[in-house]
Every structure is written in structure tokens, then in C-alpha cells.
Backbone as a chain_set.jsonl record, in Angstrom:
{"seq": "XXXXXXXXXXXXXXXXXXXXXXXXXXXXXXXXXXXXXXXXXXXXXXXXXXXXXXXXXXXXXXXXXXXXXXXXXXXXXXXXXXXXXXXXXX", "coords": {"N": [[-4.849, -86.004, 17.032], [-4.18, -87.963, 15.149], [-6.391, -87.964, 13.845], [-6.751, -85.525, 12.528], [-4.811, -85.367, 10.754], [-5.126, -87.363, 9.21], [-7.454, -86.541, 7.898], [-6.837, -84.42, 6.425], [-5.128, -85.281, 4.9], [-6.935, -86.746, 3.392], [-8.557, -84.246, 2.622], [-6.741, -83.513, 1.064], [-6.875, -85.071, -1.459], [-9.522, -84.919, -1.883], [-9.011, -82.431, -3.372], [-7.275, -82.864, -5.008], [-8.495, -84.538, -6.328], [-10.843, -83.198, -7.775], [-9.325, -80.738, -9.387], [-8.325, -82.55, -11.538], [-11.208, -83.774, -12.194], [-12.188, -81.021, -12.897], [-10.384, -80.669, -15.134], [-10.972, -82.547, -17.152], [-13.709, -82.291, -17.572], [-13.812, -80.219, -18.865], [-12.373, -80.951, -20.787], [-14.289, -82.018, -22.384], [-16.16, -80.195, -22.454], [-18.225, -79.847, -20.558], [-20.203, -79.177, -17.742], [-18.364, -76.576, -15.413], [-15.956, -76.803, -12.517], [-16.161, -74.013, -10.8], [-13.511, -71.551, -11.115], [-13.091, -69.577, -8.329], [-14.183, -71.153, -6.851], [-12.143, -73.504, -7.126], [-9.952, -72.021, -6.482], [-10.767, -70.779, -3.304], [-10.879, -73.772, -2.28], [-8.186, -74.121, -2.575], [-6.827, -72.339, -0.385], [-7.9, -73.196, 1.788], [-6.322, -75.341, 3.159], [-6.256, -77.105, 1.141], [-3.825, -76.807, -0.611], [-1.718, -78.485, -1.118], [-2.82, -80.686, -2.686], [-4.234, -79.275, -4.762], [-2.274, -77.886, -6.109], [-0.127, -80.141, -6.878], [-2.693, -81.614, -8.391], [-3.134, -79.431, -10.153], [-0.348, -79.822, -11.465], [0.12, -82.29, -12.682], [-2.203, -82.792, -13.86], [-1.961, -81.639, -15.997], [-3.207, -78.699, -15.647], [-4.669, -75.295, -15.736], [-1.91, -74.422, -15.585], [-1.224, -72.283, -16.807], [-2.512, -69.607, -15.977], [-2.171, -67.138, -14.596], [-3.567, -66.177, -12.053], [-3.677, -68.777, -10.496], [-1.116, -69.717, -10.825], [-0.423, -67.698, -9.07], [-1.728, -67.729, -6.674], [-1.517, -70.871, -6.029], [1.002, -70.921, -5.021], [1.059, -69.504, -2.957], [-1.281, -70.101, -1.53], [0.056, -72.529, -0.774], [2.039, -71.509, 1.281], [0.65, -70.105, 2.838], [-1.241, -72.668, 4.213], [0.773, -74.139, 4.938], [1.554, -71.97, 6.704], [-0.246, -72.256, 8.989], [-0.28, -75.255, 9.457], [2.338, -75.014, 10.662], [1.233, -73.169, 12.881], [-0.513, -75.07, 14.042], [1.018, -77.027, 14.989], [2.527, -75.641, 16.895], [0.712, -74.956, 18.771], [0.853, -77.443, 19.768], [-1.572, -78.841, 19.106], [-1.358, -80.65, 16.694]], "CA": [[-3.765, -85.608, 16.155], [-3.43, -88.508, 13.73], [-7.199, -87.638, 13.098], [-6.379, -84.581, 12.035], [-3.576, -85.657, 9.692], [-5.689, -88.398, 7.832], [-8.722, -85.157, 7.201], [-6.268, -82.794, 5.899], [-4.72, -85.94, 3.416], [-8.287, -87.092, 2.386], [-9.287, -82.958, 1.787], [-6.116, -82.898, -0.374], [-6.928, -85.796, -2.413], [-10.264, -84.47, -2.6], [-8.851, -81.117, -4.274], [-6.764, -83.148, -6.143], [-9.504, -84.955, -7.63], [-11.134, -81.548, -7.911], [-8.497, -80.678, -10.728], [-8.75, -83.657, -12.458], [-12.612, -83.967, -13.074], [-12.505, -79.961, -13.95], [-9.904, -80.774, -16.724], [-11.749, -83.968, -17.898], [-14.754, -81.386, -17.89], [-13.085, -78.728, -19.888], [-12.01, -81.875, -22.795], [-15.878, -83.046, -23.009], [-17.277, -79.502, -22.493], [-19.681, -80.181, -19.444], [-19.982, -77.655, -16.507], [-16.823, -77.119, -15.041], [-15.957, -75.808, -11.286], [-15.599, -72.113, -10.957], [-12.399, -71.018, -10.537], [-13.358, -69.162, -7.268], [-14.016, -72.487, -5.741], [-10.737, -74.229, -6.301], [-9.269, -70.806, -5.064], [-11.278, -71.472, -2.062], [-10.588, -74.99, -1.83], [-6.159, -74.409, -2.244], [-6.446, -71.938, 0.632], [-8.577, -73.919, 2.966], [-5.849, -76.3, 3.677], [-6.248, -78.166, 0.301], [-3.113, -76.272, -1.462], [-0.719, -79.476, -2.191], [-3.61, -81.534, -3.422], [-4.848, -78.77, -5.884], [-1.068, -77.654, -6.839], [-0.197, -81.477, -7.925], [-3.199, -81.614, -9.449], [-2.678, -78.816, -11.372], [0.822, -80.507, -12.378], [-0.406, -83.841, -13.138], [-3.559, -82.8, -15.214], [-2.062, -80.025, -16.872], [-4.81, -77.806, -16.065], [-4.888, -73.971, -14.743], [-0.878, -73.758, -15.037], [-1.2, -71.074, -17.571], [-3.453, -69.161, -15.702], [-1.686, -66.198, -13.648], [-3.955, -65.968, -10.877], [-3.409, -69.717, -10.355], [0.169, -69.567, -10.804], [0.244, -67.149, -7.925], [-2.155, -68.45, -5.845], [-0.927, -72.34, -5.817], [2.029, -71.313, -4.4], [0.63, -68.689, -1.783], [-1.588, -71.336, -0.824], [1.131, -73.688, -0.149], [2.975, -70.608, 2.21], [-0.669, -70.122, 4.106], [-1.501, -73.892, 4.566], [2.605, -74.219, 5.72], [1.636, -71.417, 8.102], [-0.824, -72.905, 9.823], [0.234, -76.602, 9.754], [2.801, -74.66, 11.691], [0.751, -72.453, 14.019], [-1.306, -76.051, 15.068], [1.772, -77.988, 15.911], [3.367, -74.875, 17.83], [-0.321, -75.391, 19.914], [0.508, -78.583, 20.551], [-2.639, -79.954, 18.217], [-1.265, -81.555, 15.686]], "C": [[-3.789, -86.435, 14.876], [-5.325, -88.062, 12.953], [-7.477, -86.873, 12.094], [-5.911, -84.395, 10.773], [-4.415, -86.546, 8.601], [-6.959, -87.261, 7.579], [-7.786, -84.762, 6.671], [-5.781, -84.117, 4.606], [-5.671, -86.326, 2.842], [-8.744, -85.704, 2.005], [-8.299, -83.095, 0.345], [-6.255, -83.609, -1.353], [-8.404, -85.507, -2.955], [-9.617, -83.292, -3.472], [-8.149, -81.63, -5.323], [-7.582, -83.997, -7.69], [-10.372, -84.12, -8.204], [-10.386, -81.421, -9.617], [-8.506, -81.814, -11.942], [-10.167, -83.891, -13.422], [-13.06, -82.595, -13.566], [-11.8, -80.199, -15.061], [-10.708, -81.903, -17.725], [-13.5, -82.897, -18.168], [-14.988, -80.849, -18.836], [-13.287, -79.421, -21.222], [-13.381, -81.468, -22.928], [-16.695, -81.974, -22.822], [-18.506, -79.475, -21.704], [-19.498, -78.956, -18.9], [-18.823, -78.092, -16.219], [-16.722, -76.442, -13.37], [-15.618, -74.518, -11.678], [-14.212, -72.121, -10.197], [-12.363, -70.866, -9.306], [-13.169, -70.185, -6.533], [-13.122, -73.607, -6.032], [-9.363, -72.889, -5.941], [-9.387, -71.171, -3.731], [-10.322, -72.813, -1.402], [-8.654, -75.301, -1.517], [-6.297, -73.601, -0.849], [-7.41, -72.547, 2.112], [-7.805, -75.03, 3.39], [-5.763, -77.349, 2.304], [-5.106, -77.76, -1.337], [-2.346, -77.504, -2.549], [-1.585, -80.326, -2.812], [-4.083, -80.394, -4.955], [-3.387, -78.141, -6.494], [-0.328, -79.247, -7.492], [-0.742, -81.735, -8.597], [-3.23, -81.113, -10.372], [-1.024, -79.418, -12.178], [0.585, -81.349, -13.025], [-1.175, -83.966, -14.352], [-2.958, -81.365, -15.972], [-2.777, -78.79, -17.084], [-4.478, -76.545, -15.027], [-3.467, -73.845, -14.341], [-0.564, -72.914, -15.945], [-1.917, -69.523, -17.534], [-2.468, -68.095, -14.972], [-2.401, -65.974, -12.304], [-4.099, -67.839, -10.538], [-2.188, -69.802, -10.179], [0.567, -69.274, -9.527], [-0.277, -67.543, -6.873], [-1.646, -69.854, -5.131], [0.014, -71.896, -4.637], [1.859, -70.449, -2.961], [-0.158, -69.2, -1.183], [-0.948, -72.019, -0.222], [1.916, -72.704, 1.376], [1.715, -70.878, 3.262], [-0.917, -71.409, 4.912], [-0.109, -74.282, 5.712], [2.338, -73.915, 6.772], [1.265, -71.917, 9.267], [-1.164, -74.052, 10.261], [1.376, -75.759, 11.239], [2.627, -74.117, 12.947], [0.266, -73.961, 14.981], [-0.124, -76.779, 15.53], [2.489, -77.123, 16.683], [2.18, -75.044, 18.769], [-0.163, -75.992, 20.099], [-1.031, -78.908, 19.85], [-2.304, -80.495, 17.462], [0.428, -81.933, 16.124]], "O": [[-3.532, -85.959, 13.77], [-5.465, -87.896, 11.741], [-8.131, -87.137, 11.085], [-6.312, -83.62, 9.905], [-4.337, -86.408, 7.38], [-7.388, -87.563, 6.465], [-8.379, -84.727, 5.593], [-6.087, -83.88, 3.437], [-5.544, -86.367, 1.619], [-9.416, -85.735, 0.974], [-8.623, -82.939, -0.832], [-5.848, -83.1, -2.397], [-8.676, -85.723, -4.136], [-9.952, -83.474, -4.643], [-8.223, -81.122, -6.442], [-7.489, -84.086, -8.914], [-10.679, -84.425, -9.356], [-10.817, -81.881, -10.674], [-8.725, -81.621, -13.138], [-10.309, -84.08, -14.63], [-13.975, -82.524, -14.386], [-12.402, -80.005, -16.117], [-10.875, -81.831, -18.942], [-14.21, -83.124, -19.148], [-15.977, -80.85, -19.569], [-13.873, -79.059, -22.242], [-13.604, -80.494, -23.647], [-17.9, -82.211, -22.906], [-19.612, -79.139, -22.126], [-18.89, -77.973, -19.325], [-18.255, -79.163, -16.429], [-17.514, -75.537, -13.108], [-14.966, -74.091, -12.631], [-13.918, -72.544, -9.079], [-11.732, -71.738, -8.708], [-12.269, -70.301, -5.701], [-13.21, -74.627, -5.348], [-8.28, -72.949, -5.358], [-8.513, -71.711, -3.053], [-9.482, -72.867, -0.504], [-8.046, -76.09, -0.794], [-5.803, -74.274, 0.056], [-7.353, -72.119, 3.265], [-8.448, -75.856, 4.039], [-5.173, -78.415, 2.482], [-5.285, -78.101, -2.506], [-2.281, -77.623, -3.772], [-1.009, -80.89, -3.742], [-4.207, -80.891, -6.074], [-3.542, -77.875, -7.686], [-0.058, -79.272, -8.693], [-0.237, -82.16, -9.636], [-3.323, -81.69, -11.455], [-0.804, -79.332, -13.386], [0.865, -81.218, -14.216], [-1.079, -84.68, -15.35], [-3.548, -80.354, -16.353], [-2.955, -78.088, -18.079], [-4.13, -76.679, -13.854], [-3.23, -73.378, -13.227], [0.647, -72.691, -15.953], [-1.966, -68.643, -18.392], [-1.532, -68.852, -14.717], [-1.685, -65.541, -11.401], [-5.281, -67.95, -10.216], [-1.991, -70.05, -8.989], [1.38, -69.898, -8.845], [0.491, -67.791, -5.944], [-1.416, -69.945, -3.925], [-0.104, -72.354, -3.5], [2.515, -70.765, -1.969], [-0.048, -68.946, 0.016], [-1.239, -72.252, 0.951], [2.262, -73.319, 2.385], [1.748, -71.632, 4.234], [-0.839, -71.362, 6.14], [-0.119, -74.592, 6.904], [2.489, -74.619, 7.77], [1.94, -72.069, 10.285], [-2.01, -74.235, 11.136], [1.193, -75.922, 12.445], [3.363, -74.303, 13.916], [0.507, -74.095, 16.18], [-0.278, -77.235, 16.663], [3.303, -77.743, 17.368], [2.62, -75.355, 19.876], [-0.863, -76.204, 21.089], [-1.656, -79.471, 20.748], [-3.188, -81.317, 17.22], [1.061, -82.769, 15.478]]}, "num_chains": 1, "name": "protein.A"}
């Protein structure tokens, strides 16, 4: 269980650093992540790390399919934080 709990807070701080080094990307013009894959990455469990990040870094909250996603991420991730502790896993 607590294993569990410290993966899911180190994914979200990965996603959150995710957001961060795409906006620091964006300034300086390098490659940047694809969209797609911090889609991916909010609904795989890594919603509140990539929805803070988007607060924090200012990045991708003007976006509409971000907008709606973030937060439909956050409902999905919810869900199934909830489904594993109604199993009795987490």
C-alpha cells in the first residue's frame, strides 16, 4: 500500500516536471513534448502533477483540449484511487 502511494506521488512529480521542462522548451525553442503525451501522462494517474504544473508554469492553460482534459483527468484518476481502496489495495 504505502508502496503504491509513494509511485503514484513520484509519477506526479514526474508529470509535473513534465510541464515545466515543456514550457522552459517552448521559451528557448528546443523540441518540446507532444501534447498527446502529456494527455497520456494526466490520464495515467499523473493528472494532479500535470494540472499544477500547468498552474505553476503557466503553460497549456489556454489550450481547450487541456482545459478539459486536466480536469477529466483529475475525475478518472479520483475514480480509480477510489476503485483500489474499495479493493482493499491501497
Amino acid at each position: 500500500m504505502k508502496l503504491l502511494i509513494v509511485m503514484m506521488v513520484v509519477w506526479n512529480l514526474i508529470t509535473f516536471s513534465m510541464m515545466g521542462i515543456d514550457k522552459h522548451r517552448a521559451k528557448k525553442d528546443k523540441p518540446r513534448i507532444r501534447e498527446k503525451t502529456l494527455i497520456i501522462v494526466t490520464f495515467a494517474m499523473g493528472a494532479v502533477g500535470t494540472s499544477v504544473g500547468a498552474a505553476v508554469f503557466h503553460h497549456k492553460t489556454q489550450k481547450l483540449k487541456f482545459r478539459v482534459s486536466f480536469p477529466i483527468g483529475i475525475i478518472v484518476n479520483a475514480a480509480v484511487i477510489y476503485g483500489l481502496f474499495c479493493l482493499n489495495i491501497i
